[in-house]
TORTI-31937 format. One record per residue (C-alpha): residue number from 1; residue in three letters; y, z, x. Coordinates in nm, 2 decimals, always signed. Layout:
<atoms>
  resi  resn       y       z       x
   NUM   ALA       Y       Z       X
...
</atoms>
This chain:
<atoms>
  resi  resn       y       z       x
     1   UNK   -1.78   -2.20   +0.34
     2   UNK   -1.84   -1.85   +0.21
     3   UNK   -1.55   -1.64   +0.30
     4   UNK   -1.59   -1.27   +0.37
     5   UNK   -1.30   -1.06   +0.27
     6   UNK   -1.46   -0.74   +0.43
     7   UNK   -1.80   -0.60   +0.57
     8   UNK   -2.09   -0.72   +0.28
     9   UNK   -1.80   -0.87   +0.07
    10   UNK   -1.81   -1.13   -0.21
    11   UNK   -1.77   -1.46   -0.11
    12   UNK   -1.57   -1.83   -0.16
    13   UNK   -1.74   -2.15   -0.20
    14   UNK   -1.58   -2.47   +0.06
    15   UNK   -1.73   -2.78   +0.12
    16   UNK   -1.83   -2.85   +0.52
    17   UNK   -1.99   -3.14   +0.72
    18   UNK   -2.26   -3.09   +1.00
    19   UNK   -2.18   -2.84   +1.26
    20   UNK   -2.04   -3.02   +1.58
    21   UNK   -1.84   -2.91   +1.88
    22   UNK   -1.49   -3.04   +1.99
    23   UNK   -1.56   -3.03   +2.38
    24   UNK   -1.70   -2.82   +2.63
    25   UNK   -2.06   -2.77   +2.49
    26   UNK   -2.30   -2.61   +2.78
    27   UNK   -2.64   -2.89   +2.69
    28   UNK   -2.88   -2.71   +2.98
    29   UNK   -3.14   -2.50   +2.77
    30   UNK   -3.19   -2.23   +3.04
    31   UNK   -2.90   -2.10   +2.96
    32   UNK   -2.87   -1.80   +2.73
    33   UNK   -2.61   -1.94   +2.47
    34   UNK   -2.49   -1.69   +2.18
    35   UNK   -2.48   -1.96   +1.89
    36   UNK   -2.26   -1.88   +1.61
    37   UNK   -2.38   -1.67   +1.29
    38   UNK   -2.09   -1.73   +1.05
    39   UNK   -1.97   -2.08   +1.12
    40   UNK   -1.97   -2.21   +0.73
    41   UNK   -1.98   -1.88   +0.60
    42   UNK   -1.61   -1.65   +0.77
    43   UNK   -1.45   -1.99   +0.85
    44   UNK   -1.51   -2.36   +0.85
    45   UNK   -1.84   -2.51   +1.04
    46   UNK   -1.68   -2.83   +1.17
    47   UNK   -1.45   -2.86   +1.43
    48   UNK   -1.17   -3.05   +1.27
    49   UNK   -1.16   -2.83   +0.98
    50   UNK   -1.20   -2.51   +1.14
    51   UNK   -0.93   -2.63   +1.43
    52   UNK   -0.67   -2.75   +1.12
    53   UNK   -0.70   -2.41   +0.95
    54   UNK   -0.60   -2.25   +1.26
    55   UNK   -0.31   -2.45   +1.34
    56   UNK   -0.20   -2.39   +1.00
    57   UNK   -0.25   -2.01   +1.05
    58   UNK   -0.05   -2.02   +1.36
    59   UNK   +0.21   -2.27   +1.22
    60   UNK   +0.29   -1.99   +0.92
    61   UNK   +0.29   -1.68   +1.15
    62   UNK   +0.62   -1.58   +1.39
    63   UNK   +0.68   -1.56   +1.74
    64   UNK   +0.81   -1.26   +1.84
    65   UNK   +0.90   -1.35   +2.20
    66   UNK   +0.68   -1.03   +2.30
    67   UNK   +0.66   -1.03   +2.73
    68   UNK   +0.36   -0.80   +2.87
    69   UNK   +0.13   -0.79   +2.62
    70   UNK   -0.17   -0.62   +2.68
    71   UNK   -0.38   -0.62   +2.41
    72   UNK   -0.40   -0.69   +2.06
    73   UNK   -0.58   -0.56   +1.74
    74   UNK   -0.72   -0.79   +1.49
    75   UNK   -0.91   -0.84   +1.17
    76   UNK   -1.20   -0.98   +1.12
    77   UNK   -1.26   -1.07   +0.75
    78   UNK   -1.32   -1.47   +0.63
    79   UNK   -1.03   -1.62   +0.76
    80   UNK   -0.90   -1.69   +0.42
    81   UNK   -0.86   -1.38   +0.35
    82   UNK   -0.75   -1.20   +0.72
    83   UNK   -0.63   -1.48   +0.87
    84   UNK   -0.30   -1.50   +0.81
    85   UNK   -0.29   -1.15   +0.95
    86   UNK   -0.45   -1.20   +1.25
    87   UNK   -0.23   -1.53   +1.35
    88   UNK   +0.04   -1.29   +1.40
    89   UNK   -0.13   -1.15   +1.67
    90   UNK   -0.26   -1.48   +1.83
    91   UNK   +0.07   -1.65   +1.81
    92   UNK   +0.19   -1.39   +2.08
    93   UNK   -0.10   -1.53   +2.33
    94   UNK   +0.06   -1.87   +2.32
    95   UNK   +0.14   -1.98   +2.66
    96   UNK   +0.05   -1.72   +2.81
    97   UNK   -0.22   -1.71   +3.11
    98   UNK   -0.52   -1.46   +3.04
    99   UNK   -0.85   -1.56   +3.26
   100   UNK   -1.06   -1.25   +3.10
   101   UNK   -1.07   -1.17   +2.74
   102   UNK   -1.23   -0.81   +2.65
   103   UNK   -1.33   -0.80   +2.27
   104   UNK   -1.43   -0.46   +2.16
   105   UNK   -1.58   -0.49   +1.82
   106   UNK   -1.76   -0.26   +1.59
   107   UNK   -2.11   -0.32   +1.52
   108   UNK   -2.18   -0.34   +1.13
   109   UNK   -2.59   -0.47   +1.15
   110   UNK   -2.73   -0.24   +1.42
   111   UNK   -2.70   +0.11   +1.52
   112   UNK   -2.59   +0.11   +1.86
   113   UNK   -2.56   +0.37   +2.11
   114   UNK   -2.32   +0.29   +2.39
   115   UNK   -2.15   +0.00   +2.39
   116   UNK   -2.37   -0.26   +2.39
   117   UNK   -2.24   -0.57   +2.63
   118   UNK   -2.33   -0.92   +2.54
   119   UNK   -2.61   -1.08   +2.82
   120   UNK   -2.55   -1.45   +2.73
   121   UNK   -2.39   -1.65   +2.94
   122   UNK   -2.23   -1.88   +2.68
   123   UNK   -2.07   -1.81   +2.36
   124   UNK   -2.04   -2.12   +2.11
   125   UNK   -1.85   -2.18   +1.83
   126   UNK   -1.79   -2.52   +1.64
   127   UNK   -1.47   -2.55   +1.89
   128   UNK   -1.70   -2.54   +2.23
   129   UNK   -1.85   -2.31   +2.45
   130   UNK   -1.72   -2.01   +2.57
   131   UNK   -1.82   -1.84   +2.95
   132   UNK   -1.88   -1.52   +2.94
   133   UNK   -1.74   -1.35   +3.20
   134   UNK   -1.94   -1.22   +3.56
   135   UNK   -1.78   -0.94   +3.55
   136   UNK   -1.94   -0.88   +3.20
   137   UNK   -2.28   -0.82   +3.40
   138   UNK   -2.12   -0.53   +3.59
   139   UNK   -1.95   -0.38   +3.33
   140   UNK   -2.31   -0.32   +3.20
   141   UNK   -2.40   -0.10   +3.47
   142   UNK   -2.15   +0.12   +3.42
   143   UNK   -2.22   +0.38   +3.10
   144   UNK   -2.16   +0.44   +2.84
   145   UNK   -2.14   +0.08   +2.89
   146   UNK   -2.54   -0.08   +2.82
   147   UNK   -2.72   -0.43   +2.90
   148   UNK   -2.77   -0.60   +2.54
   149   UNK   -3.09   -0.58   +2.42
   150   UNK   -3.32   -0.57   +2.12
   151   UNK   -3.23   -0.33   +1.87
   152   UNK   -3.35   -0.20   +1.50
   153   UNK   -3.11   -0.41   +1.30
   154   UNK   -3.01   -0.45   +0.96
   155   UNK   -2.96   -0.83   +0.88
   156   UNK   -2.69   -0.90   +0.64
   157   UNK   -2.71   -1.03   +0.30
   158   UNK   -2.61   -1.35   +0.42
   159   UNK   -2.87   -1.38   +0.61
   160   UNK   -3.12   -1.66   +0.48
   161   UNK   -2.81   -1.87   +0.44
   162   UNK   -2.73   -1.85   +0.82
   163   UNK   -3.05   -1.82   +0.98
   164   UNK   -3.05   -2.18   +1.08
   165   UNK   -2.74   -2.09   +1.36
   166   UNK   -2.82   -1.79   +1.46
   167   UNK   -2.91   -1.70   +1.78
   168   UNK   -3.27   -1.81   +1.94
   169   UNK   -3.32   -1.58   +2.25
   170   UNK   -3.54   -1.33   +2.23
   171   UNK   -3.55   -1.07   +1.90
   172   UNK   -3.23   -0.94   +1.71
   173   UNK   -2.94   -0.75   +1.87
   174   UNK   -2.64   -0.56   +1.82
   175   UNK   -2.47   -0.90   +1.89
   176   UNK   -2.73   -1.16   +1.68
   177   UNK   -2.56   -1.09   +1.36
   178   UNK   -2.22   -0.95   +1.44
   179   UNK   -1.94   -1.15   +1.32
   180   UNK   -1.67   -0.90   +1.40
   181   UNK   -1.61   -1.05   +1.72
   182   UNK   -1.71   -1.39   +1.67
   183   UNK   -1.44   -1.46   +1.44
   184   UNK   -1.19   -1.39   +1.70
   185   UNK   -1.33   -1.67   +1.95
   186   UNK   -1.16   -1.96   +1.80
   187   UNK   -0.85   -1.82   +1.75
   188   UNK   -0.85   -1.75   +2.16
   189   UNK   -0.99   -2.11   +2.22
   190   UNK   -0.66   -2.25   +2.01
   191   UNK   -0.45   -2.03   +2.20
   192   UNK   -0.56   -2.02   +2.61
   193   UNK   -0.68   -2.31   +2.81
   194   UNK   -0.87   -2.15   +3.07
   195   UNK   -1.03   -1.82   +3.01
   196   UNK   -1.37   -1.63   +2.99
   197   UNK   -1.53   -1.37   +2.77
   198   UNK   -1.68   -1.05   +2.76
   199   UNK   -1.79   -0.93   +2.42
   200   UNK   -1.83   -0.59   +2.32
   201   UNK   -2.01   -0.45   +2.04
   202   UNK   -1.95   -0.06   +2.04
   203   UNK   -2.12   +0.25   +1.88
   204   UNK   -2.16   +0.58   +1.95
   205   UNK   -1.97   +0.66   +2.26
   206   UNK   -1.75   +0.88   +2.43
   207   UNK   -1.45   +0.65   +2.39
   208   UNK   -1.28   +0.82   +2.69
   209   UNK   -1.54   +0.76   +2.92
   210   UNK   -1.55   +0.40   +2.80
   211   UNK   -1.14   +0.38   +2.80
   212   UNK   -1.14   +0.50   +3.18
   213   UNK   -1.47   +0.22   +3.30
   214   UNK   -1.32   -0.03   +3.10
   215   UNK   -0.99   +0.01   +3.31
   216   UNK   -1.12   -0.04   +3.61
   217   UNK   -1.15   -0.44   +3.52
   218   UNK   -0.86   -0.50   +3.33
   219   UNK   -0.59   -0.66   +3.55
   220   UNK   -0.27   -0.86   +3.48
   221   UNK   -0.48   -1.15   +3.37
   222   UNK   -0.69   -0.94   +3.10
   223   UNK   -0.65   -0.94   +2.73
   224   UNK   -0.82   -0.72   +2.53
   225   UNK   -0.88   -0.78   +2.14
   226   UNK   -0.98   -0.51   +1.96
   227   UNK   -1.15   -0.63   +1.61
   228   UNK   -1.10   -0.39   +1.34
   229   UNK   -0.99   -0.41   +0.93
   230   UNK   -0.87   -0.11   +0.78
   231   UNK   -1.01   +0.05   +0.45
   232   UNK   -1.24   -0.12   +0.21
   233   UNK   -1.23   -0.18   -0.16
   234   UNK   -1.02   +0.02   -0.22
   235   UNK   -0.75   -0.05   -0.52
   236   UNK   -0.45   -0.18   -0.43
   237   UNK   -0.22   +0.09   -0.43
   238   UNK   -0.43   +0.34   -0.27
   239   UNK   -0.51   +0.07   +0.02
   240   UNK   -0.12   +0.07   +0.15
   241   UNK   -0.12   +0.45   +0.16
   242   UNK   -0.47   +0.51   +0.34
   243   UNK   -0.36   +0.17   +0.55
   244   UNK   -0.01   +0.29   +0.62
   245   UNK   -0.17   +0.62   +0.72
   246   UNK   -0.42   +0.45   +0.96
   247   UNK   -0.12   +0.21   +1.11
   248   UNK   +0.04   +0.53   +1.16
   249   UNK   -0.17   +0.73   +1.36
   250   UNK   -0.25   +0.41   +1.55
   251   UNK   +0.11   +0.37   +1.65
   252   UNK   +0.18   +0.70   +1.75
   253   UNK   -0.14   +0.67   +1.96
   254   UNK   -0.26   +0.97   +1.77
   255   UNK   -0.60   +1.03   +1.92
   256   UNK   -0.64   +1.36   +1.75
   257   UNK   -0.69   +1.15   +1.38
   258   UNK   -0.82   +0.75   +1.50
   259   UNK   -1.18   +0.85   +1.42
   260   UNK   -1.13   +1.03   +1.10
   261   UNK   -0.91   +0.70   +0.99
   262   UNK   -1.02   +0.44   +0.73
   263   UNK   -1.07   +0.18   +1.01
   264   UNK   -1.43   +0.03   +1.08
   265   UNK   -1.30   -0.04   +1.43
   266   UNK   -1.20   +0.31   +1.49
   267   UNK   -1.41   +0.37   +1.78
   268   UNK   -1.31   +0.05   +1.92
   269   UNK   -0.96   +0.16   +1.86
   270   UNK   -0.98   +0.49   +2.04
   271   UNK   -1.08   +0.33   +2.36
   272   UNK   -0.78   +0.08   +2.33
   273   UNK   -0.52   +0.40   +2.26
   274   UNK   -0.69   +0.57   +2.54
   275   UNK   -0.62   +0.30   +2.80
   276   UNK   -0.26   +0.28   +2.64
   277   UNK   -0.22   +0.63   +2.69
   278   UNK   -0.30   +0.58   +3.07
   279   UNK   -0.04   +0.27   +3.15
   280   UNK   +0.21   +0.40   +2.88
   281   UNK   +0.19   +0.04   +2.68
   282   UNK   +0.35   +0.11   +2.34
   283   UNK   +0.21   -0.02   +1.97
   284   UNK   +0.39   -0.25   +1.76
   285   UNK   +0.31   -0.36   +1.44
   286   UNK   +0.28   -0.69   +1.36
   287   UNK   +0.17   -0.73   +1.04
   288   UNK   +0.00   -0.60   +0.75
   289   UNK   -0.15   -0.72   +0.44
   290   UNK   -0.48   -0.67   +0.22
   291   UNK   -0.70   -0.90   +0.07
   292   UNK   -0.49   -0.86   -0.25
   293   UNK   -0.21   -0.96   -0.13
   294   UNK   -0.40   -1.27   +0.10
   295   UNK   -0.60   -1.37   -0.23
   296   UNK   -0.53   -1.26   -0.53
   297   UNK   -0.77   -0.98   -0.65
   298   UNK   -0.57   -0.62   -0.62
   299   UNK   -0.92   -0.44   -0.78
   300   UNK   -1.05   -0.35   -0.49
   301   UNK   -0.92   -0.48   -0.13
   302   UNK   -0.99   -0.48   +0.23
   303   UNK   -0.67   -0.40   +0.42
   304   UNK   -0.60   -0.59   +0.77
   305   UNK   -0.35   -0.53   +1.02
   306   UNK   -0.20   -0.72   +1.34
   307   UNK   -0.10   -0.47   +1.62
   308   UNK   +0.02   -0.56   +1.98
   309   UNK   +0.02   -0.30   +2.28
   310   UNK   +0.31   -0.40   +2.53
   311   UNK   +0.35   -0.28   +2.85
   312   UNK   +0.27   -0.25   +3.21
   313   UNK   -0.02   -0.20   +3.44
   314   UNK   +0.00   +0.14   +3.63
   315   UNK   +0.28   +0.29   +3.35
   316   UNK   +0.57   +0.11   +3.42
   317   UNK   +0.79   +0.10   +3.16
   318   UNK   +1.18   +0.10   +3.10
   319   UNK   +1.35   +0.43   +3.20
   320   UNK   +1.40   +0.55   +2.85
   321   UNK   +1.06   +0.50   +2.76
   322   UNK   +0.93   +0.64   +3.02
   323   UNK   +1.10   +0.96   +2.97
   324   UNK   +1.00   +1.02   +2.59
   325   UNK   +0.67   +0.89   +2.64
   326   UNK   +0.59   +1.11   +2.95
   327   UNK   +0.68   +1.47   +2.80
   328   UNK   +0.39   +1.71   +2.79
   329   UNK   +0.29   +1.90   +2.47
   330   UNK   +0.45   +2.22   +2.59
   331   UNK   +0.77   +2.03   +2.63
   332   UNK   +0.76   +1.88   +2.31
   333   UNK   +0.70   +2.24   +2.20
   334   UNK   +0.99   +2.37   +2.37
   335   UNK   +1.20   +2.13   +2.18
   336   UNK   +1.11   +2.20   +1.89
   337   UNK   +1.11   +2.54   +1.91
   338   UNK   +1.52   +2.47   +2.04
   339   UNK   +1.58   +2.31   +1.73
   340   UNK   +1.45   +2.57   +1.50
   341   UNK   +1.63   +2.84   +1.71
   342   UNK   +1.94   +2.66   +1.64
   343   UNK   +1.92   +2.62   +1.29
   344   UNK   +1.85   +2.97   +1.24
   345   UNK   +2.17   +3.01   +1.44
   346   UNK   +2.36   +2.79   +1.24
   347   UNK   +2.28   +2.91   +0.93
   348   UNK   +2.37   +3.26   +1.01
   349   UNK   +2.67   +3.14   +1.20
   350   UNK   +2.61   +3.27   +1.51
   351   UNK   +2.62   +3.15   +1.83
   352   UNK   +2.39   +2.84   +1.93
   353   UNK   +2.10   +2.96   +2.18
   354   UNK   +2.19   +2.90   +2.57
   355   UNK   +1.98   +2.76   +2.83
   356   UNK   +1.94   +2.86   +3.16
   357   UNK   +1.90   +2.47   +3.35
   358   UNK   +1.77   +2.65   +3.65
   359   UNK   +1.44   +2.72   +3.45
   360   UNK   +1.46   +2.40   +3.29
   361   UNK   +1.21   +2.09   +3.39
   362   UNK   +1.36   +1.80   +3.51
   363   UNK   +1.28   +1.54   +3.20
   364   UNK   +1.46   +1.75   +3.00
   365   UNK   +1.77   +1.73   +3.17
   366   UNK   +1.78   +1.39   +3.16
   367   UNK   +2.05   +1.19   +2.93
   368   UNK   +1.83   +1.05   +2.63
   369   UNK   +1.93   +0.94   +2.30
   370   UNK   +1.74   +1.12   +2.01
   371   UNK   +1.77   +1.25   +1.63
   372   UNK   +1.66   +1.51   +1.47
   373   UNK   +1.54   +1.52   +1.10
   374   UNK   +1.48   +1.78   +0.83
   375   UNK   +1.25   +1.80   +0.56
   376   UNK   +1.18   +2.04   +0.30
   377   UNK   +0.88   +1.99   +0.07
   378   UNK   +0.83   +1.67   +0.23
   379   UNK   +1.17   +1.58   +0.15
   380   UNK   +1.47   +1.45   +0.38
   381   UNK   +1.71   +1.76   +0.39
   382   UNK   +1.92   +1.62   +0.68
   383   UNK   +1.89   +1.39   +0.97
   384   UNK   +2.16   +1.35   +1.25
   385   UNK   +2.17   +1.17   +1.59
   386   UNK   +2.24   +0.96   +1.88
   387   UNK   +2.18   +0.63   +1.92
   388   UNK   +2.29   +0.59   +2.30
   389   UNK   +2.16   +0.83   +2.59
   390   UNK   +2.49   +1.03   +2.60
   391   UNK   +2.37   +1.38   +2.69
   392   UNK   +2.07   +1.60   +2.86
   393   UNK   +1.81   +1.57   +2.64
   394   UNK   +1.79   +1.92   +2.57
   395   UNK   +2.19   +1.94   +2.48
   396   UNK   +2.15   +1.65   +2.27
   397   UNK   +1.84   +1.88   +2.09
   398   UNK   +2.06   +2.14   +1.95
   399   UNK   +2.37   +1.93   +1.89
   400   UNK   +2.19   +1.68   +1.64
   401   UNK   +1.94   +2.00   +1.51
   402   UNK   +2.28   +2.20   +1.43
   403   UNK   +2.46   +1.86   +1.27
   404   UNK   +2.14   +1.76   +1.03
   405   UNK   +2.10   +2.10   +0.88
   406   UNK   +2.52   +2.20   +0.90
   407   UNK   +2.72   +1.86   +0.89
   408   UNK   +2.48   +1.59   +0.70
   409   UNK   +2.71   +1.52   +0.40
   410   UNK   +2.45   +1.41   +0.22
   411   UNK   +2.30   +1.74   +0.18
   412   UNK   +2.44   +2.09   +0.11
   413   UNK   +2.42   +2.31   +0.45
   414   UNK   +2.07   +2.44   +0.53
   415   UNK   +2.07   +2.81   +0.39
   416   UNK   +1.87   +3.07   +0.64
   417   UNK   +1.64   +3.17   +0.34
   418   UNK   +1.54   +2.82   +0.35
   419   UNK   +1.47   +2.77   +0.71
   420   UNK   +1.10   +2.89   +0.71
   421   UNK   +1.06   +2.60   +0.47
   422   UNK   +1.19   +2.35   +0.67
   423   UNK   +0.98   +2.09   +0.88
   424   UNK   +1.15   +1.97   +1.22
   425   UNK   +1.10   +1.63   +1.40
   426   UNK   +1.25   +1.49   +1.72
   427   UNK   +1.22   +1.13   +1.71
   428   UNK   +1.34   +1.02   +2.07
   429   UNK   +1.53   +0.64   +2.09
   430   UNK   +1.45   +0.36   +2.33
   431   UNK   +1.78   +0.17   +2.46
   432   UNK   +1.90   -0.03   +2.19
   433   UNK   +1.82   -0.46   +2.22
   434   UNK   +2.02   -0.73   +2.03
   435   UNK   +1.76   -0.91   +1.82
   436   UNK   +1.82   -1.27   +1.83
   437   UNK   +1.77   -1.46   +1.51
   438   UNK   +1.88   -1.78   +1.36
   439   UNK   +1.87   -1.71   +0.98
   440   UNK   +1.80   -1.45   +0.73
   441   UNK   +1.46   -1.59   +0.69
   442   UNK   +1.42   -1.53   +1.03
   443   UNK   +1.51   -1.19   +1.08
   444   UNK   +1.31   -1.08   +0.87
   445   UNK   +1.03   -1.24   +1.01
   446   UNK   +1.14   -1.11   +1.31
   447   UNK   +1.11   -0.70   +1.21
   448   UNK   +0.84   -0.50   +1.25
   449   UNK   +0.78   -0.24   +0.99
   450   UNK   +0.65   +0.06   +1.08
   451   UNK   +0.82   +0.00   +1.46
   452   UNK   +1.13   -0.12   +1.48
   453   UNK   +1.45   +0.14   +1.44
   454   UNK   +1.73   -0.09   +1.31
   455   UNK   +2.10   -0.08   +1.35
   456   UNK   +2.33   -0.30   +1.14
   457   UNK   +2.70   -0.40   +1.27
   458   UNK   +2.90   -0.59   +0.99
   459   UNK   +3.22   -0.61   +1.08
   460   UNK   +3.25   -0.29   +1.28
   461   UNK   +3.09   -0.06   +1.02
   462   UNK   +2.72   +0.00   +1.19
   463   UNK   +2.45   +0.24   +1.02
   464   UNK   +2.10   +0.27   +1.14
   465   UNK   +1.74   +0.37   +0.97
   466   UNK   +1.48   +0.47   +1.18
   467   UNK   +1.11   +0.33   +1.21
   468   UNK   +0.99   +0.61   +0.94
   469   UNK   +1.26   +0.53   +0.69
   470   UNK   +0.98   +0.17   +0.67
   471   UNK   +0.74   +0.42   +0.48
   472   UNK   +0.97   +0.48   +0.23
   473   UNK   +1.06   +0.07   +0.22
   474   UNK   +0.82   -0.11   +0.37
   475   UNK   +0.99   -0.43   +0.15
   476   UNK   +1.21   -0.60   +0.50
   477   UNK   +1.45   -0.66   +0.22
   478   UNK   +1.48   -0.33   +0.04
   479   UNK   +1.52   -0.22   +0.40
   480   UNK   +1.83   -0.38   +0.50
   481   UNK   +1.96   -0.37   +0.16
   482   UNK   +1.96   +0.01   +0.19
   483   UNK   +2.08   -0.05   +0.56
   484   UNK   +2.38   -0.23   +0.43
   485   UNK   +2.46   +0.02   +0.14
   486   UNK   +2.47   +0.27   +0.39
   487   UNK   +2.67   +0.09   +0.65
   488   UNK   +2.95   +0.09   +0.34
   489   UNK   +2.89   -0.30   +0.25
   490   UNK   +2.71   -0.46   -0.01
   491   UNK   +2.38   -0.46   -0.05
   492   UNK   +2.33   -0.85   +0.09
   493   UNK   +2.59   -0.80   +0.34
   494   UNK   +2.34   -0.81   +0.61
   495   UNK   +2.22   -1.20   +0.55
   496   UNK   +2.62   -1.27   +0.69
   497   UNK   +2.56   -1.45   +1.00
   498   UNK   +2.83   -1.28   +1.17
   499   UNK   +2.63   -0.94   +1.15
   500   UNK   +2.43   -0.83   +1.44
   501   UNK   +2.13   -0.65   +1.47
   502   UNK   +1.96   -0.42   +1.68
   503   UNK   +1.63   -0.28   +1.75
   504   UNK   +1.47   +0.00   +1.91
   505   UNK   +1.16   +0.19   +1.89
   506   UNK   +1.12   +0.60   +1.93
   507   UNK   +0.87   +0.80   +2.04
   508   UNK   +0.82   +1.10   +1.76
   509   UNK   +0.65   +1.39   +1.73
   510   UNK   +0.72   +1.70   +1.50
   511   UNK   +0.57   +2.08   +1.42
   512   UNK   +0.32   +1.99   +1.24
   513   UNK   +0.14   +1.82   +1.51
   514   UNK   +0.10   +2.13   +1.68
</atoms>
């Protein structure tokens, strides 16, 4: 087996038997079957050997317990290198009922414009055969949605070594070649009993458009997949920063950057955050790792990362969610332009601005838990707030705005010759969960960096980071170690298994994104 770490990577030698299928194999030949084109080459060509590596896979990776999840992203290297990553993501599907599986893949052979829909009505890999769906016919109709169909391709290197499996209807496609959602099948035929396909290779497209077609066949028995890796050979260190950048924008549903990240999926992406955007489902991040840290080589890497979206159909979501998520730009505005005015006020010790609630929208009148933080040359210069709903929003504003740059004894109190330097950002708190856990091995398998908001309680001293402190310690341990210092304790005070810990997640957004 050669195993791809990336688009046109290097590979891996593996020894593998004849290609055989463990069940379910369509034998009529009038039926259009999309036969695999990187069995033996992104992951094992028998059965037995390809099913034990995913079991394995799945085995290592942790179950968060996640309810309502909607959709997932996923790499789509050779599995020994983005494997591990993407079980993190499959071992949420477990035992869960999906009938309709949407992949939306990137097409890296053929330029396609649309999104090109596959016309087969069977998709084999060495684990079976795969339906595609019906509803993959109508979807097809519907643009920027297109039928598949013959297209100038670019065959990969690989290709004399594969040709023997490739597909034999008709000429090449955009889905002939494409492994990026191939290698996604057998992880959903280890995971769901019961389900059928519609593959997705997209180009050029008005991801909008596509988000608000695709929407109209996604129901509470849909999955979608979106396959995507992150940056590419790249060295090691530079990787995390462009990945964490990437993972970034992706969680805050930042459609403004997707398509200028390092992300081949990024179109793919965009769709997925649009059709977020319309149910409110929120990111979480799952995992992340590159192919240095997967297999050895830190040169140049390929980074891959495991997302979930959570959520509802038709935006239902829990109350304080709902509120953050649903503010408007100019409200957001508004905020922030409440915290600066208040800071100015502060520093010049004069009276904290006054707002007239008979002008003032509804949302923000509502009792939400938030913080405010400070920076200065991209530098924490205060940071102060709630971590229960205890006031209107807009009260709790200009308490925490006048408390990070006054009353954070960390710092000296914000100056007013300083204030035109300062950066604002409201970072607005879901309720607060218990996180169950049976070890310290466990909660830290448990966390999710880059999402989560943690509170420590030892003893009755309690301290809390936020999701952003993870980009300045993305190591779980370094994390809570910090959390503990701060909570007054020692450093390892947190693996006590009389501590609890909490979680929440926040919805952000600060002056610069305006």
């Amino acid at each position: 087996m050669a195993a791809f770490a990336g688009c046109g990577s290097g590979s891996q030698t593996s020894t593998t038997a004849t290609n055989l299928t463990s069940g379910g194999t369509v034998k009529s030949e009038a039926l259009k079957v999309r036969e695999p084109a990187v069995a033996g080459l992104f992951y094992p060509r028998t059965p037995s050997s390809l099913s034990e590596m995913i079991d394995k896979l799945l085995k290592d990776a942790p179950d968060f317990n996640i309810s309502d999840l909607r959709a997932i992203i996923s790499p789509h290297a050779g599995y020994v290198y983005s494997g591990p990553v993407a079980a993190y993501g499959y071992k949420q599907i477990i035992g869960k009922n999906y009938k309709t599986v949407i992949i939306l893949a990137p097409s890296h052979y053929a330029w396609v414009r649309g999104a090109s829909v596959c016309g087969a009505e069977v998709y084999r890999t060495p684990l079976g055969d795969v339906k595609i769906s019906p509803k993959a016919y109508e979807l097809a109709k519907k643009p920027p949605f297109v039928p598949e169909a013959p297209a100038r391709v670019q065959r990969p290197g690989w290709y004399s070594e594969a040709s023997r499996t490739a597909p034999s209807y008709g000429q090449d496609t955009p889905h002939t070649w494409e492994h990026s959602d191939e290698v996604q099948v057998p992880f959903l035929q280890k995971v769901l009993k019961d389900f059928e396909l519609i593959p997705v290779i997209v180009g050029e497209c008005d991801t909008e458009q596509a988000a608000k077609v695709l929407n109209e066949f996604i129901d509470e028995k849909t999955l979608i997949v979106v396959s995507s890796d992150l940056s590419h050979y790249l060295p090691y260190e530079t990787a995390k920063s462009v990945d964490n950048q990437s993972i970034k924008t992706i969680c805050n549903l930042d459609l403004s950057r997707i398509e200028k990240e390092e992300a081949c999926g990024r179109l793919p992406i965009a769709i997925l955050m649009h059709i977020a955007k319309m149910h409110g489902w929120k990111p979480q991040l799952l995992n992340y790792r590159n192919s240095g840290d997967t297999a050895g080589d830190k040169s140049a890497v390929v980074g891959y990362s495991s997302i979930a979206f959570v959520g509802k159909l038709g935006g239902t979501k829990n109350d304080v969610q709902s509120k953050s998520s649903s503010l408007t730009d100019e409200q957001k505005k508004f905020l922030l332009k409440l915290a600066r005015n208040t800071i100015k006020a502060a520093s010049r010790r004069e009276p904290l601005p006054v707002v007239d609630e008979k002008n003032l929208d509804e949302k923000l009148k509502v009792k939400t838990a938030c913080f405010v933080t400070l920076t200065k040359g991209g530098n924490l210069r205060g940071c102060i707030g709630h971590i229960s709903a205890i006031e209107p929003l807009y009260k709790a504003v200009i308490e925490n705005a006048q408390a990070a740059a006054m009353y954070d004894t960390r710092f000296e109190p914000v100056k007013y010759d300083e204030v035109n330097n300062i950066e604002i950002e409201i970072s607005i708190l879901t309720e607060p969960k218990e996180l169950n856990y049976n070890s310290a091995e466990d909660l830290l398998a448990k966390l999710r960096p880059g999402v989560d908001g943690v509170i420590l309680n030892i003893g009755g001293r309690r301290s809390t980071f936020l999701p952003q402190v993870w980009e300045q310690l993305p190591n779980k341990v370094d994390f809570l170690n910090h959390l503990s210092l701060k909570a007054g304790c020692s450093p390892s005070e947190w693996r006590n298994p009389e501590t609890k810990v909490y979680i929440y997640q926040v919805e952000k957004f600060s002056e610069s994104d305006f």
